[in-house]
N, C-alpha and C positions, 0 to 999 in steps of 0.2 A: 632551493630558491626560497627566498622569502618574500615572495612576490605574492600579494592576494591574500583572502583570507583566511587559504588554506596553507599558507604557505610554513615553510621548517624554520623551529627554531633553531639560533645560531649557538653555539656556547664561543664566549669571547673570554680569556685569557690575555689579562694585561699582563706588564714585565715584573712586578711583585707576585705574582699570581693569584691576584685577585678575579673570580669569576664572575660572570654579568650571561644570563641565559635571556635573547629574545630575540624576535621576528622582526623588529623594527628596524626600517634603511635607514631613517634619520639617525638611533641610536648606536646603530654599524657603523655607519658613516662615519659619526662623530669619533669614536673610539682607535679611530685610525689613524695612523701618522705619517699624512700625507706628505711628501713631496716634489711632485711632480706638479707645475703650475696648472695642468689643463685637469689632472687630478682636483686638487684645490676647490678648482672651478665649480667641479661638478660635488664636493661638499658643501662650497657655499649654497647653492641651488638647492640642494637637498635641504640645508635650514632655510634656506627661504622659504621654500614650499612648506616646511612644518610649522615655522612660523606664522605663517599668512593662513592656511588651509588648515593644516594638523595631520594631513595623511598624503598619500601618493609619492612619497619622497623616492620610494622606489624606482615610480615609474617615469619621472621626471628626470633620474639620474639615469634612470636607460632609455629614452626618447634621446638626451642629449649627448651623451655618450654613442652612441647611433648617428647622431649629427658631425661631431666630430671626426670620427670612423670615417664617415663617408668623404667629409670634406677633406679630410687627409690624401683619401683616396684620388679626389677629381687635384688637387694639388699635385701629386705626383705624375699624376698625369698630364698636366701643365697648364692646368686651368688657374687665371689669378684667383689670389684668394679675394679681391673684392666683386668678381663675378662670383664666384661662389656663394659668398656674402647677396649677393641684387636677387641671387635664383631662391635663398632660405627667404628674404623678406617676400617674393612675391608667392612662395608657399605659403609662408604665413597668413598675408592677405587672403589667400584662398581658403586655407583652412579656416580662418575666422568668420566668412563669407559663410560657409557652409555650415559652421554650428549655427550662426544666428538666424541662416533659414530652414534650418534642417531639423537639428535640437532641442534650439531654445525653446520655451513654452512660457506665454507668457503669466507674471504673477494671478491676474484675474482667472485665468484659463485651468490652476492648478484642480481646482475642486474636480473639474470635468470628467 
């Protein structure tokens, strides 16, 4: 895995055979030749997050990668997908609920 800070380096072999050795999911990611749309998805997500943050691309791409799985899953079972959809948004709301009273600390409070 290259998950964390302990995680294995990868060696990547492009079609020239040119080699790139590293840990990084954003750099994995990129390197890939994706074509599957839901594939895609989860590279663009991974440069967002590098983008925006600089780190976590990994776990970002396996949180939603996970999400899809699943919903795949309540789909073939015959759930629509915009119920599916109603039950992630009100996950979300909850999880977000819960960093801000759980987690967050506020800026004044850091020294403490």
């Amino acid at each position: 895995s290259s998950l964390g800070p302990v995680g294995l380096d990868k060696m990547l072999v492009d079609d020239i055979g040119d080699v790139a050795i590293t840990n990084d999911g954003a750099t994995i990611l990129q390197r890939l030749e994706v074509e599957h749309p839901a594939a895609k998805v989860l590279v663009e997500l991974a440069e967002l997050q590098d983008s925006e943050v600089g780190d976590g691309t990994t776990s970002v791409v396996i949180v939603a990668a996970e999400l899809l799985k699943r919903g795949t899953e309540l789909v073939k079972n015959g759930i629509h997908p915009t119920t599916i959809m109603t039950g992630f948004r009100l996950a979300l709301k909850d999880a977000v609920k819960f960093v801000k009273s759980t987690l967050m600390v506020p800026i004044d409070r850091l020294g403490d």
